[in-house]
C-alpha positions as CSV (number, residue, x, y, z in Angstrom):
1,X,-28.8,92.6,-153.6
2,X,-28.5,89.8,-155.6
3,X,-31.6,87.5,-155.7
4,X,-31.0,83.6,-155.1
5,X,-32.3,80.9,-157.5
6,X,-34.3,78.5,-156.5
7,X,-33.5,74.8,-157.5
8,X,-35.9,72.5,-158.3
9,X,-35.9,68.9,-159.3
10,X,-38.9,68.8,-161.3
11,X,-40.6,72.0,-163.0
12,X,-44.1,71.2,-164.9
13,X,-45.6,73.4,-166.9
14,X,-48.8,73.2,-168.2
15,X,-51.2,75.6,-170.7
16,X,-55.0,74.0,-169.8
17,X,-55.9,73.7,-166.3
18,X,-59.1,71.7,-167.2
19,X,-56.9,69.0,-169.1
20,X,-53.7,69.0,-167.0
21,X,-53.9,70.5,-163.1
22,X,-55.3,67.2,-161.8
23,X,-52.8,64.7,-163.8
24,X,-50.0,67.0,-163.1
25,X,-51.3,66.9,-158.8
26,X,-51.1,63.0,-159.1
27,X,-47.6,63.3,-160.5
28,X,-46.5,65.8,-157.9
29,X,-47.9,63.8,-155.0
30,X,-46.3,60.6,-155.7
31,X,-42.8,62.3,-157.0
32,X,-42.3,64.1,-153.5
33,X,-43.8,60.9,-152.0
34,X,-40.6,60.0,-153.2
35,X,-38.8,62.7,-151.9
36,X,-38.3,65.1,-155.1
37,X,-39.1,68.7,-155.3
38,X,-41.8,69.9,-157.9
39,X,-43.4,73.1,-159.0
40,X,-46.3,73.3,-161.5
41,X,-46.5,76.8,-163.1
42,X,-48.7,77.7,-165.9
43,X,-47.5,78.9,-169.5
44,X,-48.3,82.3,-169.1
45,X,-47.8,82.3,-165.5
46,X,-47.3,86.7,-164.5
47,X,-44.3,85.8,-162.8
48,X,-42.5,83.5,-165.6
49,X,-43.7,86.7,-168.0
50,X,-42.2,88.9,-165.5
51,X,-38.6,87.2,-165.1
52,X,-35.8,88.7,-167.4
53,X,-33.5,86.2,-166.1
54,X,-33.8,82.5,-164.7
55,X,-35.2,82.8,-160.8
56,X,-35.6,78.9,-161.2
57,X,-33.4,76.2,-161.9
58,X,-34.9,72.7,-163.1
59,X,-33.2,69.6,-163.4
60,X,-35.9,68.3,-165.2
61,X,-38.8,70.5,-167.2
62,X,-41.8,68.9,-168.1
63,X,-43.5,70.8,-170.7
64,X,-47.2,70.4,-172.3
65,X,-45.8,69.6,-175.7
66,X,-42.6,70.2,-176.9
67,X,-43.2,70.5,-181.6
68,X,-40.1,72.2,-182.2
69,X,-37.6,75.5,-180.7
70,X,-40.2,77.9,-180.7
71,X,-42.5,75.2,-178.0
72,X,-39.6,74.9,-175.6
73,X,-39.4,78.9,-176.0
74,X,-42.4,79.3,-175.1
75,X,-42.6,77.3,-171.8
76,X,-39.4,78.4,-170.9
77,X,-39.0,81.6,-171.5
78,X,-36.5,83.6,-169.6
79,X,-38.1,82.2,-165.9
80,X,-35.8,78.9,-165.9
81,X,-33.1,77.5,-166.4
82,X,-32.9,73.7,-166.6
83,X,-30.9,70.4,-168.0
84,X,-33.3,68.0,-169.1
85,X,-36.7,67.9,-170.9
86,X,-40.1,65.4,-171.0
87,X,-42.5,66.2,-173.2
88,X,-45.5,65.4,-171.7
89,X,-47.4,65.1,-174.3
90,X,-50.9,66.3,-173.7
91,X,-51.7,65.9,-177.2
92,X,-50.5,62.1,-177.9
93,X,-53.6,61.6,-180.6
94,X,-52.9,63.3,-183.6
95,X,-55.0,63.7,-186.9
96,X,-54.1,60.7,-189.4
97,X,-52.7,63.6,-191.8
98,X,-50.2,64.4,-188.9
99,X,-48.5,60.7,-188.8
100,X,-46.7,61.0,-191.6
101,X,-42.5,62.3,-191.6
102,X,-41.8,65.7,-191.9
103,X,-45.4,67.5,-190.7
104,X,-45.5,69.7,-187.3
105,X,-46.5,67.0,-184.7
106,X,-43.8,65.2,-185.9
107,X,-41.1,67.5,-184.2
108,X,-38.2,69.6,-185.7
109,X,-35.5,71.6,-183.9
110,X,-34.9,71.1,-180.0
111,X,-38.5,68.7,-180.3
112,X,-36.6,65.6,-181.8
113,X,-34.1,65.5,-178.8
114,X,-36.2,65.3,-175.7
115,X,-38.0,62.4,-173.9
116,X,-41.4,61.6,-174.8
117,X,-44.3,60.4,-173.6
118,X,-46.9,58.0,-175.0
119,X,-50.1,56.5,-174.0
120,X,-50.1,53.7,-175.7
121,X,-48.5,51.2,-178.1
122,X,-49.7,53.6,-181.7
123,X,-48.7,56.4,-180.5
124,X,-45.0,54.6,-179.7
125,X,-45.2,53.3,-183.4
126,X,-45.6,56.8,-185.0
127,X,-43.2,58.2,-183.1
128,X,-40.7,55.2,-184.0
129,X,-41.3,55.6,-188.3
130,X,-42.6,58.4,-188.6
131,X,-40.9,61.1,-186.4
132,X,-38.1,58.8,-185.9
133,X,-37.6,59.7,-182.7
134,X,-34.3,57.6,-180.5
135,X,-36.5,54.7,-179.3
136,X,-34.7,55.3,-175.9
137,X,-36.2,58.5,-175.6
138,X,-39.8,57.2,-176.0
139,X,-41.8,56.0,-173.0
140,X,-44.6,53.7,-172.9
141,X,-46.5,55.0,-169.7
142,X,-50.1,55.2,-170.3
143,X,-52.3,58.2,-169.5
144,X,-52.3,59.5,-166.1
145,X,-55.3,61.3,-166.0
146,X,-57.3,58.2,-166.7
147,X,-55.5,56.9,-163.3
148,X,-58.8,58.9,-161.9
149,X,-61.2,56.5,-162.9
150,X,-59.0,53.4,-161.2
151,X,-60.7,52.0,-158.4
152,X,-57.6,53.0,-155.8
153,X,-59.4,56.6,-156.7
154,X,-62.8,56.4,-156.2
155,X,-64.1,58.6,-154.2
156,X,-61.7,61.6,-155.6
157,X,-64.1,63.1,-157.5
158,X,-67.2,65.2,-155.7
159,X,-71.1,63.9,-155.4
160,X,-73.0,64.4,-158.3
161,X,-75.4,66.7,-155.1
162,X,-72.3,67.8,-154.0
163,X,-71.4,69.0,-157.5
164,X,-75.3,70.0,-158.6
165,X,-75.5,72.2,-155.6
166,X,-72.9,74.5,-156.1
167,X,-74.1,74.9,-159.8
168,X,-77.7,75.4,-158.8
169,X,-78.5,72.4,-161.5
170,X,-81.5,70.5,-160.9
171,X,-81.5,66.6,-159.6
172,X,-84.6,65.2,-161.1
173,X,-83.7,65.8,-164.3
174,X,-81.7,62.8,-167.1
175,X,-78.2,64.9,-167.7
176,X,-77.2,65.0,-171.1
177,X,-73.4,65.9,-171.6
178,X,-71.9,66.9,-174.6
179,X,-67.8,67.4,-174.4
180,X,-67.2,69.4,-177.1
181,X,-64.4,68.8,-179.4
182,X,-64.5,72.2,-181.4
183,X,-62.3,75.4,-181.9
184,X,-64.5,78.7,-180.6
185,X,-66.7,79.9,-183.2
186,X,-64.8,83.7,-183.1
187,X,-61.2,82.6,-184.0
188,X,-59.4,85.2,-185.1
189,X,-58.2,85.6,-188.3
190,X,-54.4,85.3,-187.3
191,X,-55.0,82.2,-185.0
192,X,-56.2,80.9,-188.0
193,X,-53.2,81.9,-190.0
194,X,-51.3,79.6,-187.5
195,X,-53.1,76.9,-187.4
196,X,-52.5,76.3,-191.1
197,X,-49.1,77.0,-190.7
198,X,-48.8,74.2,-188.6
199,X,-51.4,71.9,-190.1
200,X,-51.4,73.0,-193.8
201,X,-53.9,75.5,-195.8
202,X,-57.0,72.2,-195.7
203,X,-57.2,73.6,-191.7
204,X,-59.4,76.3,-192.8
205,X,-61.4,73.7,-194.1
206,X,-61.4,71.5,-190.7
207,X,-62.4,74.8,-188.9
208,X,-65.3,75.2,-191.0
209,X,-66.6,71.7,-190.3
210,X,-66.3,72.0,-187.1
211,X,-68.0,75.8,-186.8
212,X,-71.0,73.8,-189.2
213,X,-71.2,70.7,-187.0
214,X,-71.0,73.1,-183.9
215,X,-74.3,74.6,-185.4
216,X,-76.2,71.5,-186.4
217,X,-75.4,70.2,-183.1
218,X,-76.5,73.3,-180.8
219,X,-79.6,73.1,-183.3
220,X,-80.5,69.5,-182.2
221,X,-79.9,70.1,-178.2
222,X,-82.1,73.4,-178.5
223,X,-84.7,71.3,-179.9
224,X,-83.9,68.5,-177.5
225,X,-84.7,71.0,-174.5
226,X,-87.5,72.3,-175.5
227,X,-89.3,69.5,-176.5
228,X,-88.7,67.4,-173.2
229,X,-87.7,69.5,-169.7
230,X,-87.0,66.3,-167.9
231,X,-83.4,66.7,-169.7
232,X,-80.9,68.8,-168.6
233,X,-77.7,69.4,-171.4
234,X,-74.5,70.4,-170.3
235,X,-72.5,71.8,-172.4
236,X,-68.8,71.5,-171.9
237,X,-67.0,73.9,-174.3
238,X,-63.5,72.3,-176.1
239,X,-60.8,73.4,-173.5
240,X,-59.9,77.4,-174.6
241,X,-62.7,77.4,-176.6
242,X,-65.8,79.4,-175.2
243,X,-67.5,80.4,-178.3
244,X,-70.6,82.6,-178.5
245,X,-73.8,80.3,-180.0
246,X,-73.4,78.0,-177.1
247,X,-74.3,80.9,-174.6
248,X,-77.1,82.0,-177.1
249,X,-78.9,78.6,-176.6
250,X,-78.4,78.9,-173.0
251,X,-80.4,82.1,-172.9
252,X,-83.0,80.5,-174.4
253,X,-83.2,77.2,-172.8
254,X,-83.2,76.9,-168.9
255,X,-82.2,73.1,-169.2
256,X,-79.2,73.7,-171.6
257,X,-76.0,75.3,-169.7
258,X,-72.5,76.2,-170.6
259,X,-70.0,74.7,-168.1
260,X,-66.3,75.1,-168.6
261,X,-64.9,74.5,-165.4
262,X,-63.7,71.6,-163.3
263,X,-62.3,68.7,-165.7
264,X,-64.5,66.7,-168.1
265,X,-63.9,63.3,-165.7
266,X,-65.7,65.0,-162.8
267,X,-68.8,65.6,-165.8
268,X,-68.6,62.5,-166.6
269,X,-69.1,60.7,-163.5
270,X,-72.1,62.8,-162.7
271,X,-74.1,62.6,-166.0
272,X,-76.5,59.9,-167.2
273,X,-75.2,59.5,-170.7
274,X,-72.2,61.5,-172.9
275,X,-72.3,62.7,-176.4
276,X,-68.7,63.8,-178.1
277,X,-67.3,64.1,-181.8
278,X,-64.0,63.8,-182.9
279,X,-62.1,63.8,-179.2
280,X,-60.5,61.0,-177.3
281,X,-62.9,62.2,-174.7
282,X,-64.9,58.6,-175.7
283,X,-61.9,56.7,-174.1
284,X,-62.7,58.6,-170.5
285,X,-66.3,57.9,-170.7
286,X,-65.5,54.0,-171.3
287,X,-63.2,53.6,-168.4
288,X,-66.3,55.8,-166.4
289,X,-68.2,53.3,-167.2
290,X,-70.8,55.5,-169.4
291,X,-72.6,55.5,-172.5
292,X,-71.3,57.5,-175.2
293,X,-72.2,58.9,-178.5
294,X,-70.4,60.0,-181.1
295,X,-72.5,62.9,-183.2
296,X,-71.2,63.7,-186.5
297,X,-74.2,65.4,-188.8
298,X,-71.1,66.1,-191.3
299,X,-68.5,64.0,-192.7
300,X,-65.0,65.2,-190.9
301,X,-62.5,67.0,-193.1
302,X,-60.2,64.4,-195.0
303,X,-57.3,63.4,-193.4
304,X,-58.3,64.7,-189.7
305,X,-60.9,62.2,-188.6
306,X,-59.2,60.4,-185.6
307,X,-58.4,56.6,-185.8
308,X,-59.9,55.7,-182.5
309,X,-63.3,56.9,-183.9
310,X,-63.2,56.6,-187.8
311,X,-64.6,52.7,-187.7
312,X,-67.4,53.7,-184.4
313,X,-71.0,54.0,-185.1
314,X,-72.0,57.5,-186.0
315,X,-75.5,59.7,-184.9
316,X,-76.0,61.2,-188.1
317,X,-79.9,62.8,-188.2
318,X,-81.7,64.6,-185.3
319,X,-83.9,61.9,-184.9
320,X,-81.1,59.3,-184.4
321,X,-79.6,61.6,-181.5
322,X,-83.1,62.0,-180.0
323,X,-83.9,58.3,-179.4
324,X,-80.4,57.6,-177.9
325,X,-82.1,59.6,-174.5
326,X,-84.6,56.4,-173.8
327,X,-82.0,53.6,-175.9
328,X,-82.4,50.3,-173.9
329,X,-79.0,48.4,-173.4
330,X,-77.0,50.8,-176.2
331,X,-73.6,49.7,-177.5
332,X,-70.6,51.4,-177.1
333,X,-69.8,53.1,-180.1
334,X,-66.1,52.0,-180.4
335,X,-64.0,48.9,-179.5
336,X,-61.8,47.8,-176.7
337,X,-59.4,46.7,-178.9
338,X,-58.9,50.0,-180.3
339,X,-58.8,51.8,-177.4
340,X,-56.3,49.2,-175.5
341,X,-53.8,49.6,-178.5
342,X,-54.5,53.5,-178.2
343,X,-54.1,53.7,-174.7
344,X,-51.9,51.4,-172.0
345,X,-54.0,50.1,-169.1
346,X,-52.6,47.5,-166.6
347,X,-52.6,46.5,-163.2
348,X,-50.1,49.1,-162.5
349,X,-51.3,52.1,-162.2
350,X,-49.4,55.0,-164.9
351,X,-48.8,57.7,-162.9
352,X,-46.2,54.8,-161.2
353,X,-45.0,54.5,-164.7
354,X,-44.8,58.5,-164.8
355,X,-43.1,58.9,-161.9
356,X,-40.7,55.8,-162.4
357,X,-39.7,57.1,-165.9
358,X,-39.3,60.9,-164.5
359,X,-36.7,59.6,-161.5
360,X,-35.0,57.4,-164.3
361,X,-34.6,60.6,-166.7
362,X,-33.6,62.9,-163.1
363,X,-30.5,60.4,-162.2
364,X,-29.4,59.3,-165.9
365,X,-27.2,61.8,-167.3
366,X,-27.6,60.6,-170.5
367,X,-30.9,62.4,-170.9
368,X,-29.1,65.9,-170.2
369,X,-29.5,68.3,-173.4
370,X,-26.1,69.2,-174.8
371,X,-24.5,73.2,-173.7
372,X,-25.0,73.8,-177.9
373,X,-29.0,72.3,-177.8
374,X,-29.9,74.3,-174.8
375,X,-28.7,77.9,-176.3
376,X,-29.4,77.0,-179.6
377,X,-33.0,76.6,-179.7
378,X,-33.9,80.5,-178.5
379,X,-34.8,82.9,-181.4
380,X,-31.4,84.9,-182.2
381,X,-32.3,88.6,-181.3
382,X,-30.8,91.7,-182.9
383,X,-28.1,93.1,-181.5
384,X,-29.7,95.7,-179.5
385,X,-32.4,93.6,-178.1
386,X,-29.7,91.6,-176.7
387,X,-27.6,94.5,-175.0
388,X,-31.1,95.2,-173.5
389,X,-31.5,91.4,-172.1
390,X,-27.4,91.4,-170.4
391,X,-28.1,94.6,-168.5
392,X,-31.7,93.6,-167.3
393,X,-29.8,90.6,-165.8
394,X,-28.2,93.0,-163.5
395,X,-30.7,93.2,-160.9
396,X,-29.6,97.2,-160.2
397,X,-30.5,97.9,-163.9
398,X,-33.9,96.4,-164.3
399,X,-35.3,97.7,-161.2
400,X,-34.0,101.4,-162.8
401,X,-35.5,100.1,-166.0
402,X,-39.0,99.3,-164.4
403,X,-38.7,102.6,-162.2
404,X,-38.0,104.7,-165.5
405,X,-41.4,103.2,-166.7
406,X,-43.2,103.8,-163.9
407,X,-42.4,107.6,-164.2
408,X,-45.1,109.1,-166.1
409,X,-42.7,112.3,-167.1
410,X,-40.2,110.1,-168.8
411,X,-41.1,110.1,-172.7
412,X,-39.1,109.3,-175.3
413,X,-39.4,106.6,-178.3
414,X,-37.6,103.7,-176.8
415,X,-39.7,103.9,-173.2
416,X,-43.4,104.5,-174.9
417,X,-42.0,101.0,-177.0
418,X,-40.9,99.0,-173.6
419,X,-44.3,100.6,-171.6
420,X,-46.6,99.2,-175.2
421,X,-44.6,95.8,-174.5
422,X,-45.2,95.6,-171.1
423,X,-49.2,96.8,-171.5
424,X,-49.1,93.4,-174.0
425,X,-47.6,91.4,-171.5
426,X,-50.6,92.5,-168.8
427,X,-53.2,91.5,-171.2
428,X,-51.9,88.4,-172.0
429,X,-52.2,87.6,-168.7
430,X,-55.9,88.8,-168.2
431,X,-56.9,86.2,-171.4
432,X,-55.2,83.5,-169.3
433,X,-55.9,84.4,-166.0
434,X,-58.8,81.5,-166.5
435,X,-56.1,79.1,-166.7
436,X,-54.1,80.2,-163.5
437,X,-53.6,78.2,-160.3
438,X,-52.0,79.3,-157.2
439,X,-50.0,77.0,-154.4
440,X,-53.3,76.5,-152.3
441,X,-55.0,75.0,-155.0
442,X,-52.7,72.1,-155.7
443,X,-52.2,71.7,-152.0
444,X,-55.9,71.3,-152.2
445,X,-56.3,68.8,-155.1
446,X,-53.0,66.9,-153.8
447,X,-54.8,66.6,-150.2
448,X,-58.0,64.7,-151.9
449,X,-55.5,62.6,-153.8
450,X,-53.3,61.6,-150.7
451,X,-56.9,60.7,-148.5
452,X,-58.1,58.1,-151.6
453,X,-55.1,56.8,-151.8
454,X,-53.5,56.0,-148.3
455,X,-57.0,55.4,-147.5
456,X,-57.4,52.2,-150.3
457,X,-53.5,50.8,-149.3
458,X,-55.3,51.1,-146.0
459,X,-57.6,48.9,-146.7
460,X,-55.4,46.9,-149.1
């Protein structure tokens, strides 16, 4: 029988749950507010892996970043089928080395002809002269996620006792986080590989500052901890990146834990005073309203030292980072002025914006990709991988195909090559199974968004 497909008006798709669920909840929330209908799956999500054919149809896709064909590919795989594209743009702060023409985060392929988000008026300019992108397809929105920290959503986030509780972390203590901004410390040597394909050969040399400042810095918290127990560190690993010395220092310090869940807002909000490197995640802790630091015991790679940061005041020596825990009246590292032309804030709140700009992009048609853009950004297949794809659209013959699998007494070449695929496929979704959300979830998140809310134009 053959199997409906579901439309959708809105499909987003995201890759880091830490960095994206809650921003892409507020989006959902206010877009069927309006009365649009919106699914959040996750890159890797076991039944987008699963799908030979499209069992969804978007009108609109929002992806987590959208470089060039092989991005798009990626999201989309064979799951959906779909007419127009916003690039959400999760990573809208780029190294200085990556805002010139022509570089990877500059877009190629299928990336130069969807819409695009920005969070502020830089970002805008870059993508203006140096990926000279059709100014129509740019919008200014802001960044949703730091909608959390607006006063119409206080009270979204959980109790610091609340939160402490179900950690078993200790409440008399001064909490020291640090929000990591560094790749694992046991990258493979093929992730690697791609990252300098994308970023150019000096990449292995930006990894190799961050894996030394990773170690200078673990060295000054361990010695932090055990000097002084009325601290407590949390350590909040770079999004995907759970290395291995960071757990080594927990096992040795009882006031120094690893925490990767729950986003790094929530952390925020419930510790005394942040610490962070090269990350935007300074701009959060400003519109929190906390103290933070930027530790840098090592001069950044050249050419990858962020220009919201590269002008802030720097903790350079142990010493230095130790007497920031009893600083009277501290100064915020970095200025408002850099991070207002970095990042849009106004009166209106951006996930408005978001949602204004997404319903403008659903009803123009102008925005629609072209029949020859949306075939021609897949990877061509040889022939026979592509006679394999047709007949595994026919519902009949894939459910043959998976039942000839299934049978442990069919051998030969071609099957033990389809089983080895589909074995890769189950792994891939073990690794991100960390990343995975399911419908009561959002429902969940959405429900705390809709009581702060309704509750302030209550009040209002």
């Amino acid at each position: 029988m053959k199997k409906e497909v579901q439309e959708v008006d809105f499909l987003i798709i995201y890759e880091h749950k830490v960095r994206e669920l809650e921003n892409m909840c507020l989006i959902k929330y206010e877009l069927e507010r309006r009365g649009y209908t919106v699914l959040i799956k996750h890159i890797e999500d076991e039944e987008a892996l699963e799908a030979v054919k499209p069992i969804y149809h978007a009108k609109v896709v929002m992806t987590m970043a959208c470089y060039q064909n092989a991005s798009l590919e990626w999201h989309t795989k064979d799951f959906v089928s779909f007419d127009k594209v916003i690039d959400m743009q999760w990573e809208n702060i780029v190294y200085p080395k990556d805002e010139k023409a022509g570089v990877f985060k500059n877009y190629t392929g299928i990336g130069r002809e969807v819409v695009r988000v920005s969070w502020g008026e830089a970002n805008r300019k870059r993508l203006l002269e140096a990926a000279h992108m059709d100014p129509k397809n740019i919008k200014l929105v802001g960044h949703v996620g730091m909608d959390f920290l607006r006063d119409e959503l206080k009270g979204y986030y959980r109790s610091k006792e609340d939160l402490f509780a179900e950690y078993g972390l200790p409440m008399d203590k001064k909490v020291l986080l640090f929000a990591s901004p560094f790749y694992a410390d046991n990258l493979s040597e093929e992730y690697i590989a791609g990252m300098c394909r994308k970023h150019g050969e000096d990449w292995r040399d930006y990894y190799d500052f961050m894996l030394k400042s990773e170690r200078t810095i673990l060295e000054w918290m361990e010695r932090l901890c055990k000097s002084r127990d009325d601290i407590l560190v949390i350590y909040r690993p770079h999004p995907g990146h759970i290395g291995k010395h960071m757990a080594e220092v927990a096992e040795r310090c009882d006031n120094f834990k690893v925490i990767s869940e729950l986003s790094v807002k929530q952390w925020i909000i419930a510790s005394d005073i942040i610490y962070t490197g090269n990350s935007s995640t300074i701009v959060e802790a400003f519109f929190a309203g906390r103290m933070c630091y930027l530790l840098f015991p090592y001069e950044v790679t050249q050419g990858y030292e962020h220009h919201l940061i590269s002008n802030g005041k720097k903790i350079t020596s142990y010493e230095a980072f130790a007497q920031t825990v009893e600083e009277e009246n501290p100064v915020f590292p970095i200025g408002k002025d850099i991070i207002n032309e970095i990042y849009l804030v106004d009166e209106e709140p951006s996930y408005i914006k978001f949602a204004d700009m997404a319903e403008e992009v659903l009803k123009d048609p102008s925005y629609a990709l072209t029949k020859e853009q949306l075939s021609s950004y897949r990877t061509k297949q040889p022939f026979p991988i592509q006679v394999q794809k047709k007949l595994q659209r026919w519902d009949w013959f894939y459910d043959k195909y998976r039942q000839v699998l299934s049978d442990e007494n069919c051998h030969n070449k071609w099957i033990e090559k389809q089983r080895a695929l589909r074995e890769e496929k189950a792994e891939r979704n073990k690794r991100f199974a960390i990343e995975a959300t399911n419908e009561e979830e959002i429902a969940a998140i959405i429900a705390k968004i809709a009581a702060q809310l309704e509750k302030n134009r209550g009040g209002e």
